[in-house]
N, C-alpha and C positions, 0 to 999 in steps of 0.2 A: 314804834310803829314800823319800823325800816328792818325790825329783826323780823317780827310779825310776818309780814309783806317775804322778807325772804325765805323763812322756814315753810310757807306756803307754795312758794315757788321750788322747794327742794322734794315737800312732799307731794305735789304733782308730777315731779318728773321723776319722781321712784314709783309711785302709782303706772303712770304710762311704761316705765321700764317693765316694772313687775309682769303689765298682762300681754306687753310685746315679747316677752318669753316664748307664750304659747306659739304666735307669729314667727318668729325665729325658728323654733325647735320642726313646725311643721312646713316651712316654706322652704325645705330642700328637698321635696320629693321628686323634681324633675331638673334643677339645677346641684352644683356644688357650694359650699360654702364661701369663695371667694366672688364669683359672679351673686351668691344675693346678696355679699356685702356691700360688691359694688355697686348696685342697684340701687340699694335703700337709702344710702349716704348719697349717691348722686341725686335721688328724688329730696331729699334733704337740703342739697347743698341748691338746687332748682329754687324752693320754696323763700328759704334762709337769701337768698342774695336779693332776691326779686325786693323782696320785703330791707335789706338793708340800705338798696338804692334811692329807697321811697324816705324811709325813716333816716338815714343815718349819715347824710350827705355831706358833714363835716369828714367822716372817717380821712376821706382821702386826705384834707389837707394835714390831719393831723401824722397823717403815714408817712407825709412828706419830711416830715420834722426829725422822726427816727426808724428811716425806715429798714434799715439794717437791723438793728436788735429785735423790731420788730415782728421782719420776717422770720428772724431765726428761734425768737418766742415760741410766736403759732406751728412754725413749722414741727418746733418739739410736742407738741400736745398732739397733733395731728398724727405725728408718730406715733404715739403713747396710746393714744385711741383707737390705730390702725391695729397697731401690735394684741389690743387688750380686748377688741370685740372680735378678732380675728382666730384669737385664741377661744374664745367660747365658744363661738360658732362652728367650728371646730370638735371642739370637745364633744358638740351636742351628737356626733357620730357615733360616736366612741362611750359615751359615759352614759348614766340615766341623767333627767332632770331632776334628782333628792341628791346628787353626788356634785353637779354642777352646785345647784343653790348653798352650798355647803361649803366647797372649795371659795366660789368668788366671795363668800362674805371674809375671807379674811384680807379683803383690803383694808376694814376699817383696824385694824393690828398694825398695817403696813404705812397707813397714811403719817401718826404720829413719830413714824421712824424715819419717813423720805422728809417730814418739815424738819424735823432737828439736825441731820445732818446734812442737807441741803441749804438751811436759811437757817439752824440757831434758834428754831422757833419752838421754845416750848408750849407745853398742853398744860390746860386744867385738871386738878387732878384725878375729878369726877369723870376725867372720860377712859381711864382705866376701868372701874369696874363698870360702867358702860358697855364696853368692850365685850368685856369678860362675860357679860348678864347677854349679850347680842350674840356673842359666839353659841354659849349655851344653845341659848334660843335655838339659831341654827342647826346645830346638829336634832334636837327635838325635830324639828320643822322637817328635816329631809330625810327622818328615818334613815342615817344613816350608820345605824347600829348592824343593818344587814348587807353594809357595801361592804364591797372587795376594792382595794385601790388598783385602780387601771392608766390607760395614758390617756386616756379624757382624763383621769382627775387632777395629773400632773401636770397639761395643759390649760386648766383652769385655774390649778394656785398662782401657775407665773402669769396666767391673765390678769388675776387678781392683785400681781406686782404690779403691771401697768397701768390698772385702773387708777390704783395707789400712786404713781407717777402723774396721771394727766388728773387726779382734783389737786394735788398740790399747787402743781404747776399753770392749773387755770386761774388760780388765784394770784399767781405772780403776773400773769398775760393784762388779766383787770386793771392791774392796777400802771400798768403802759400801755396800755393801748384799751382804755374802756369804753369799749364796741361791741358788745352782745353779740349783735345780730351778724357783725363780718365778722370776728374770729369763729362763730361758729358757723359761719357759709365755709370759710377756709377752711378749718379742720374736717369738715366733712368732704370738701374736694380731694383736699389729700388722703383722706382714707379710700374715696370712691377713684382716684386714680393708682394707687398703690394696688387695689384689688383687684381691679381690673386687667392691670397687666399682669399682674401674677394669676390673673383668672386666664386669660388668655394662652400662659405658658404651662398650666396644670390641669389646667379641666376645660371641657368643653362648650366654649360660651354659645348661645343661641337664642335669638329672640323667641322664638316659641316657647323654651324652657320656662322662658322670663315670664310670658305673658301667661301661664299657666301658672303662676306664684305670684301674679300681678296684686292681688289683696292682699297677700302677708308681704309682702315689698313695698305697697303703698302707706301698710299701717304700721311696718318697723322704722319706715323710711320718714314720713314726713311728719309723725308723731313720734316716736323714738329717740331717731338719727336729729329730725329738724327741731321741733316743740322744747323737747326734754333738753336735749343738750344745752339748748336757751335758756332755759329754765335755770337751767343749775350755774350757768354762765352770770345770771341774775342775782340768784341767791349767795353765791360767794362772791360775790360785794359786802356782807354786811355777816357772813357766818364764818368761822375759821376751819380751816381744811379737815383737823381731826372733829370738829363737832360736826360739820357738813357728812362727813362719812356714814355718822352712827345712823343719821337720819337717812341714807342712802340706803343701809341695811334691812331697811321697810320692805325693800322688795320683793325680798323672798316673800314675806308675807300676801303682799298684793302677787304674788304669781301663785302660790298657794290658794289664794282664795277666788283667783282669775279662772285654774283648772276645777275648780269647786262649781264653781258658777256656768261655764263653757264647757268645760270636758264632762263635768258628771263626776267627778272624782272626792270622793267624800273624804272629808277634816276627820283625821282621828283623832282619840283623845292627845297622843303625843305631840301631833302639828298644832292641834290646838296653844296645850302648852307653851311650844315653840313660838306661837302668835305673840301669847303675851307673854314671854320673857323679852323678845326683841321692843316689842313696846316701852317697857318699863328700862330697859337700856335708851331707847331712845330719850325717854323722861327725864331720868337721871343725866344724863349729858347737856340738854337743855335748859330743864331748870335749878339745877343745885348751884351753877354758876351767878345763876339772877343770883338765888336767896343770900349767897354768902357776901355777894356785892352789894344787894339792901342793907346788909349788917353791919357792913365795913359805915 
């Protein structure tokens, strides 16, 4: 029930990832990339704390016990998070949206290489061709048979290492400090003050900007930034980092099917494909581990 319960919690916060793309990609019309980081993560980390004071009222005594390790846990995810959405949103200047969706999927490549020589922690072996069945996928999905590589796209694979850094590493956070709701108020402050001041030292901050992006900052921010990150915070309690990844890979999907729906932008035969080969990687990751463990 508790796998159940998390793999539902992973593919809602790749749903809400997928159609905040759109959000993202069109809410820098009047701002920079680093003010609507800060933005959306601060509207995040607003919603996230209010809600962890309510629920989570142990946290603090339990902070008191290690609070050293503790901070310097979060602090690294926070980082990893800053670095890795900071890098997309970014890209999204510079690159299309089929070269993006294509570069970030290979985090799920990168996650079973930061758990092994990080923690030792080997994979199933099903989540290799996984991988391989979801990478495919991707490239189907983003048409990127007609990109040219640019510096969006080389901005987006080492986002894609970061992203690879903070699931690992959320999983190590759970399990000393298991508090959903404060580690992700915290990771999102530190992204929303990281950006900020670098918003301030590179581009032109301005609440007008703001408030003319205020809907796609609202919906990156406290569904995104707050919701999702919760979500996945939940779900790696009971999922391991390289399988959590594959099912992360949904996204492109759900952004593919979000400009479908929103944009007007119609599935070709090849993104179609692209749909379901990610699916069936996702499948394969999931269930081949049950069946072999009924067997045993």
């Amino acid at each position: 029930m508790k796998n159940i319960l998390s793999f539902t919690y992973a593919l809602t916060a790749t749903f809400i990832w997928g159609t905040a793309f759109i959000a993202q990609d069109q809410g820098m019309e009047h701002i920079g990339p680093l003010t609507f980081n800060g933005a959306r993560y601060f509207f995040g980390f607003l919603v996230l704390i209010g809600l962890a004071i309510v629920l989570e009222k142990n946290a603090v005594q339990e902070f008191r016990k290690n609070s050293r390790k503790i901070i310097s846990e979060i602090f690294s995810i926070g980082c990893f998070l800053f670095l890795a959405s900071i890098l997309q949103q970014y890209s999204l200047l510079y690159t299309g949206v089929a070269n993006s969706a294509f570069f970030t999927i290979f985090y799920i490549l990168f996650v079973p290489f930061i758990a092994f020589l990080f923690f030792s922690r080997t994979v199933h072996w099903s989540v290799w061709p996984a991988i391989l069945t979801c990478l495919v996928g991707a490239y189907f999905l983003s048409n990127f048979s007609d990109a040219t590589v640019r510096l969006g796209d080389s901005m987006v694979l080492l986002g894609a290492l970061f992203w690879g850094f903070h699931i690992v590493f959320i999983s190590r956070v759970i399990r000393i400090f298991d508090f959903p709701l404060c580690v992700s108020a915290i990771q999102c402050l530190i992204v929303a003050i990281f950006s900020m001041v670098f918003g301030f030292i590179f581009e032109t901050v301005s609440l007008e900007g703001i408030g003319l992006e205020i809907n796609e900052i609202l919906y990156a921010g406290l569904l995104s930034s707050g919701l999702a990150f919760l979500l996945q915070i939940y779900a790696q309690r009971h999922i391991s980092p390289s399988s959590i990844a594959v099912i992360f890979s949904l996204e492109g999907v759900f952004a593919t099917i979000a400009a479908w729906v929103i944009l007007e932008q119609i599935l070709g035969f090849y993104q179609i494909i692209g749909c379901f080969l990610i699916l069936v990687g996702v499948i394969i990751a999931q269930l081949t581990p049950l069946i072999f463990r009924s067997r045993t």
